[in-house]
N, C-alpha and C positions, 0 to 999 in steps of 0.2 A: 347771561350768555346762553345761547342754543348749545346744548354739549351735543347734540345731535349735528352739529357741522363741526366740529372738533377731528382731526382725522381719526378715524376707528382703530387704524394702527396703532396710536399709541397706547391707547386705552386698554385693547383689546393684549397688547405684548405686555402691559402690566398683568393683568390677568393670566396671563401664559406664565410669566414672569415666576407669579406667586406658588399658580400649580406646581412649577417643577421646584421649587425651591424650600416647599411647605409640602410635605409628603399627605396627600389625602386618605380620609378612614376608607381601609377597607368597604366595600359593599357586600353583606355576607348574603344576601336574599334574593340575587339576581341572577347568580348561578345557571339556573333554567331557563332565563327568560328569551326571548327572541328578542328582544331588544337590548340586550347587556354591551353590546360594544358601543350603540349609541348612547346606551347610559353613562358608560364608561369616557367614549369621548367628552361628552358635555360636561362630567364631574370634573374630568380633568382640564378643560379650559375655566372652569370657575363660572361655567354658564350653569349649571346645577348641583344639588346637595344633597344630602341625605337626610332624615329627621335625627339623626343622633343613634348612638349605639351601634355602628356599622349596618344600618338597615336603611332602607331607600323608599320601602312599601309601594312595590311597582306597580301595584294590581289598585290600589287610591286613587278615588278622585282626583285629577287636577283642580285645585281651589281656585276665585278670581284672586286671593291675596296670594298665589305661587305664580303666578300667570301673567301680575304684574313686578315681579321681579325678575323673571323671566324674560319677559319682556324690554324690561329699563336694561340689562345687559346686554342684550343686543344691542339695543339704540347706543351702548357705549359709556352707561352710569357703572358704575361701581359704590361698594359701599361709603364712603364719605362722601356723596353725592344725596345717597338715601338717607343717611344719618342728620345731611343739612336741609334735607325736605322735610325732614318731623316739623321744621318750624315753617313750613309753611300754612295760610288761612287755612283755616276747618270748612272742608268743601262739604262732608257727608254727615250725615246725624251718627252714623254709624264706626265711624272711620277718624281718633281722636287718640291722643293721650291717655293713657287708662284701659282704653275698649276694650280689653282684655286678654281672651287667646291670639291674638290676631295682629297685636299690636307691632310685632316684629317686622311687620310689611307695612307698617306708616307712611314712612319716608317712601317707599317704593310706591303705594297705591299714588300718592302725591303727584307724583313725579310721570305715571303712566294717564294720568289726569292730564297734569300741566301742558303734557307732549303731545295730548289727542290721542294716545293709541290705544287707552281703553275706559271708558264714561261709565256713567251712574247707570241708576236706575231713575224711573221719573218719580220717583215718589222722596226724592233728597238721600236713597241709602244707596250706596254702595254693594253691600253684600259679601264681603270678604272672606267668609266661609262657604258662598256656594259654590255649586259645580259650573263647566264649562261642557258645553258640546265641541263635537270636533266641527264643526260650523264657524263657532265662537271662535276659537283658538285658530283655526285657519284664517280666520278675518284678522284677527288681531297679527300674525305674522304677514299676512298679504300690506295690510296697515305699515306694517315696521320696513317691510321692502320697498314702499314706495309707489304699489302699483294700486291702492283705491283709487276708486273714480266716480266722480257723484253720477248718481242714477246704478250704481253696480248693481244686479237684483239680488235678494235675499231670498236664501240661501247660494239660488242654484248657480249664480254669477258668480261667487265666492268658491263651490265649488269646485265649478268648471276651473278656475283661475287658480284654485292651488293645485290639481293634479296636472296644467301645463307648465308650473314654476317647477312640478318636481318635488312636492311636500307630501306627496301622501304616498314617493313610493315606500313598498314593504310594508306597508299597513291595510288594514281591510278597515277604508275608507267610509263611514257613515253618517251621514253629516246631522242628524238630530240623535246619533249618541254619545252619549256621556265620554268624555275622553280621559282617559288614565295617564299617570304620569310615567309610566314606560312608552305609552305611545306618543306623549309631550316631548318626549326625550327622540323616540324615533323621527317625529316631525321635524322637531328643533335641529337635530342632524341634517335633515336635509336640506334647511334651509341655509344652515350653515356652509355648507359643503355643496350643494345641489342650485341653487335659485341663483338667479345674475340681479342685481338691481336695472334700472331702467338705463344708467351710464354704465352697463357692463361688465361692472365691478361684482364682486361674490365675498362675503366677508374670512371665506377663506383664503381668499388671496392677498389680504391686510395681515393673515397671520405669521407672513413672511418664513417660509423653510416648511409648513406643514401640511402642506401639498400630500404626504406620503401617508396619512392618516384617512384620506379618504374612502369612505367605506367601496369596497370591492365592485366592480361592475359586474352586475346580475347576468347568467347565463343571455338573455336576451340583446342585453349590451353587448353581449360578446361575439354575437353572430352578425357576421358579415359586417355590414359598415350604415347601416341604416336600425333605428329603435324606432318600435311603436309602442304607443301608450294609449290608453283610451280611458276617459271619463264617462259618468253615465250622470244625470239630473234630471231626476234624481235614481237613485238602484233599489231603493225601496217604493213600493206603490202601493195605494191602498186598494181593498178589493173592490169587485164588482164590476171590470172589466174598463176597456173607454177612457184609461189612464196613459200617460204618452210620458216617456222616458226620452229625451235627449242624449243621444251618443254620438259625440265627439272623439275624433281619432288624428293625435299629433303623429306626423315623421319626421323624424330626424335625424342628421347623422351623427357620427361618432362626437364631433366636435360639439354636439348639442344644438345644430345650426337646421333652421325647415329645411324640409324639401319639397319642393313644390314638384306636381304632375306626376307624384307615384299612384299609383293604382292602390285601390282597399277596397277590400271585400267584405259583406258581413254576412252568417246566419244564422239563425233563432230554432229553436229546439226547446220546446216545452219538456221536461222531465216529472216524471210521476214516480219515480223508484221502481214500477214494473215496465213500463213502453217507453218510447219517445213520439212528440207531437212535432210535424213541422208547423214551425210558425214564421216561413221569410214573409210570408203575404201582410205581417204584420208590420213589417219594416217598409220607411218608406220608401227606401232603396239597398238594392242588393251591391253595388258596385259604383263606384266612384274614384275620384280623382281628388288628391290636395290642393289646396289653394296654394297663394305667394305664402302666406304662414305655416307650410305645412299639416292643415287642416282639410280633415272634413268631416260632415258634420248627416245627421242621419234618426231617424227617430225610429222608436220602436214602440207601439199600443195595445194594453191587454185586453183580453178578450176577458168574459166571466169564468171559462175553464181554466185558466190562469192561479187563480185561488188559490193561495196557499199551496203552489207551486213553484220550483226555480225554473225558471228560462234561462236557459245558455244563450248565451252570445260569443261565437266564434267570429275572428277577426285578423284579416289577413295583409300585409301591404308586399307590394313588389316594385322594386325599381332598379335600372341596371343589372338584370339576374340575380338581383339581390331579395330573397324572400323570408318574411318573419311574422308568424301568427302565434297571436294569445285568447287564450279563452277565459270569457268572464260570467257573472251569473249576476241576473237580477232576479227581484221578489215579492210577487204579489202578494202582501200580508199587511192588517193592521194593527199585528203585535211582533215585532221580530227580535231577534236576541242571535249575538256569534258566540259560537264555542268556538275555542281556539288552543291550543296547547303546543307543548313543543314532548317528540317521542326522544327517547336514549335507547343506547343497543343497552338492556338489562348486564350483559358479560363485561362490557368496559365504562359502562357511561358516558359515551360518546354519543354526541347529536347521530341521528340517524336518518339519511332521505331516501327518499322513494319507499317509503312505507303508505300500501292502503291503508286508507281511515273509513270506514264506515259507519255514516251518521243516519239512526235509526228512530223512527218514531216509538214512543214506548206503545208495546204490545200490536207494534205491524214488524212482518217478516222482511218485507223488503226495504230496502237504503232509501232514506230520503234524498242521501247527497253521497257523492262518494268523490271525495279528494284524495291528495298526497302529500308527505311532507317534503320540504327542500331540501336544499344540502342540509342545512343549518336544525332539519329537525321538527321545523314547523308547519304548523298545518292550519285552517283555518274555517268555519262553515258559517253561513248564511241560514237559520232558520226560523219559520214562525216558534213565538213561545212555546213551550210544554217541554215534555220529558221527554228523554231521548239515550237511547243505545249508544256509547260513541266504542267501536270494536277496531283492532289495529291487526293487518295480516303481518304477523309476524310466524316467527317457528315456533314460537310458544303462543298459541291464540287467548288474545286477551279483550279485556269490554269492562267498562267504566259507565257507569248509568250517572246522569246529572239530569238535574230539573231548571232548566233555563227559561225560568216561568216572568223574569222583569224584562219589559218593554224597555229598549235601548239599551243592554247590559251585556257585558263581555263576562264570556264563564268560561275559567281556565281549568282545563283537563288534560294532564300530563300525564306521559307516561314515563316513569322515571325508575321505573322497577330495578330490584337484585334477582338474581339466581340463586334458588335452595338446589342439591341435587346429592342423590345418596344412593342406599342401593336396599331395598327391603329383604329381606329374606324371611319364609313358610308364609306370603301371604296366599299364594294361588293363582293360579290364571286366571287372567280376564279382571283384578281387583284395582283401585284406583287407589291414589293419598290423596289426603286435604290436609292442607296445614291451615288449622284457625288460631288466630289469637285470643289472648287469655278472655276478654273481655268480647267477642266474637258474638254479633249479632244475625241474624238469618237477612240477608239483601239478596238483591234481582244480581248481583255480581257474584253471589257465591260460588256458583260455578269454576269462575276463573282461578279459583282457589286449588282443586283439584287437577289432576293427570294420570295417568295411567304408568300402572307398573309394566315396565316394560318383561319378555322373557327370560329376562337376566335378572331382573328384580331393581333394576335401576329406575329412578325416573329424575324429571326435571320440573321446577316450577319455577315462574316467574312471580314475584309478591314482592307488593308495597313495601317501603322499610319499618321495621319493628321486629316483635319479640313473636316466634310462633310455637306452635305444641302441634306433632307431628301425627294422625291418624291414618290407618291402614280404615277405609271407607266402610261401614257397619259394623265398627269396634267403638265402643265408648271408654277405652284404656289408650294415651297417646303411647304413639311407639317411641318418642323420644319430647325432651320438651326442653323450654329455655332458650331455642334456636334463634340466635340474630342475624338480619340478614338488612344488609346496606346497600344502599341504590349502586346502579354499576358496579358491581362486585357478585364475585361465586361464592356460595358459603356451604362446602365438602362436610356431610357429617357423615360419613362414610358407611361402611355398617348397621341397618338397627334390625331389629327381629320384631314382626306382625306381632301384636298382640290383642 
């Protein structure tokens, strides 16, 4: 029997079922992440898990053996499904009885076989411990919805196709990198909650009452009665100029429905960190109108000054006095890597947005990229490999150097800092504190460490959580030592004397 025409509903309210009736582990490691509530929902529908110990390891590879379990529950398998797929024929040399770490996803890999929605490799193995790109995994859910179509092109048709289903919002969409399984979790949300199948239907509307779980409509959503989205295929380019990106721009209304004959605008701006380049001349049109699909459709070709550059793409729609523009960025590079992180206010540990992030080449003064975070904290950048300044305006100025030197790799850089704050007394004017920890190495972030005493002898620092020893700055005697200090939290050590 096809369990894949079985209705979803009931399968899926087992599932429900079980969450609320089976209290799930804590997740203690996601805390910070930008993606916690979609972890959180899909833990809690029994569509994901954690590896054990209350840890989830957001920042892992998605494996093809997590990917096709994954998978088999959407399509509406549950585990005595996968457990009666052990005994199905031995498709893979790789993929058996015995095989070792991996064996837990037998039945599963089976079964994403059996259904078509995720194959071999052509040499008889499977691969069960490799990784997935977010390419992979957007095809394997585009697969699970219903909407392949033979001749789709590869990559950038599957692209295009998940950011009009609505799977790549809130993520910084790449489609030849590596996808993590917080961002498996992000995707997986929205296709849960966000995609329609081809009759309609959305598999959150099987889940009968949990409608109210939908994640939040984004600021953009919330303006006026019209949303624009835009894909790009691809937003990576390699260099040397003479490379053409497709960008595509859906409207829609509130209801998620086209709209056809609103107006969209676009323009291009080469950024260097010191000027800006016009570049509309490189688009092949400035201004257009959507189709019956609410589409349309627009290319954009780099030049060789491009290089290891971001191009902004500004993008506008209007229709019925109704107006909504986002800004995106593409990137000529033939090694690119995202920092990304999410900031907390240091005094509460509260997500914190509208915070500058300034993302800096190592050893240039000026910003390669300069973003913001959201409500939610987060923030995100686009750059060729190498080392990089990432500095956040806040009241306590702070900078995090990372070397984001792997091709296709996400590097998380948070700021999750505490508060030290005291009050020095006989150091003198004009002197500064450093608090180093015990085991305190010399880095390009030292700096951040220090602040100035203020004329009262007060000061404040913001630092990482751990244990620190207190200096009055050209003292080698701490003025106080043992100091701990906890992310989102003040730590008063009131009094000390310079020495």
């Amino acid at each position: 029997m096809n369990k894949r025409r079985i209705a979803l509903f009931i399968i899926l309210s087992v599932l429900l079922s079980a969450a609320v009736t089976t209290a799930a582990e804590p997740l203690t490691d996601i805390a910070n992440n930008p993606h916690r509530k979609a972890i959180e929902q899909m833990a809690e529908l029994g569509v994901l898990a954690g590896k054990g110990g209350g840890l989830f390891w957001p920042g892992d590879n998605l494996t093809r053996a997590e990917a096709a379990k994954v998978a088999m529950f959407l399509a509406g398998f549950d585990e005595a499904d996968a457990a009666q797929a052990k005994a199905l024929s031995r498709t893979f040399d790789d993929v058996y009885a015995g095989m070792g770490n991996h064996e837990w996803a037998l039945g599963w890999i089976n079964l994403a076989v059996k259904e078509g929605i995720i194959d071999g490799y052509g040499d008889g193995t499977y691969g069960p411990g490799d990784t997935l790109t977010m390419a992979q995994w957007a095809a394997i859910l585009i697969r699970s919805l219903g909407y392949e179509t033979k001749g789709l092109a590869w990559p950038t048709g599957y692209d295009q196709l998940a950011g009009e289903l609505g799977l790549t919002e809130e993520l910084q969409y790449m489609s030849s990198f590596h996808i993590r399984r917080d961002q498996m979790a992000r995707f997986t949300a929205n296709a849960v909650y966000n995609a329609k199948r081809p009759d309609g239907s959305a598999i959150i509307d099987l889940l009968g009452g949990r409608a109210e779980e939908k994640p939040a409509e984004t600021e953009d959503q919330q303006r006026g009665n019209i949303n624009l989205s835009v894909v790009f295929s691809p937003q990576i380019l390699p260099e040397g100029g003479g490379q053409t990106s497709t960008i595509t721009a859906t409207v829609t209304d509130k209801a998620g429905k086209p709209v056809k004959d609103a107006d969209v605008w676009f323009f291009a701006t080469a950024l260097d960190g010191v000027g800006e380049s016009d570049r509309r001349a490189q688009l092949s049109q400035f201004e257009t109108t959507t189709n019956a699909s609410g589409k349309a459709v627009v290319t954009y070709t780099t030049v060789a000054a491009d290089d290891k550059k971001i191009v902004e793409i500004n993008a506008g729609a209007h229709k019925n006095n109704v107006d909504v523009h986002k800004h995106y960025k593409i990137l000529a590079t033939n090694q690119a890597a995202v920092i990304s992180g999410v900031v907390r206010d240091p005094y509460t540990g509260a997500p914190k947005g509208g915070v500058t992030v300034h993302v800096r080449r190592d050893g240039v003064d000026h910003s390669f990229d300069i973003t913001e975070t959201d409500a939610q904290g987060y923030y995100s950048a686009l750059v060729p490999t190498g080392t990089y300044s990432v500095s956040f305006e806040m009241a306590i100025r702070d900078q995090i150097t990372v070397n984001a030197s792997g091709h296709g790799k996400t590097y998380t850089v948070d700021n999750n800092k505490g508060i030290l704050k005291g009050v020095v007394t006989g150091a003198g004017s004009g002197k500064m504190v450093m608090a180093l920890a015990p085991d305190f190495r010399h880095s390009p972030d030292a700096w951040t460490l220090q602040a100035n005493i203020q004329s009262d002898g007060s000061f404040v620092l913001a630092l990482a959580p751990g244990t620190y020893e207190l200096f009055v700055v050209g003292s080698s005697n701490p003025s106080k030592t043992g100091i701990t200090v906890q992310s989102g939290r003040v730590t008063d050590i009131g009094t000390v004397n310079a020495r």
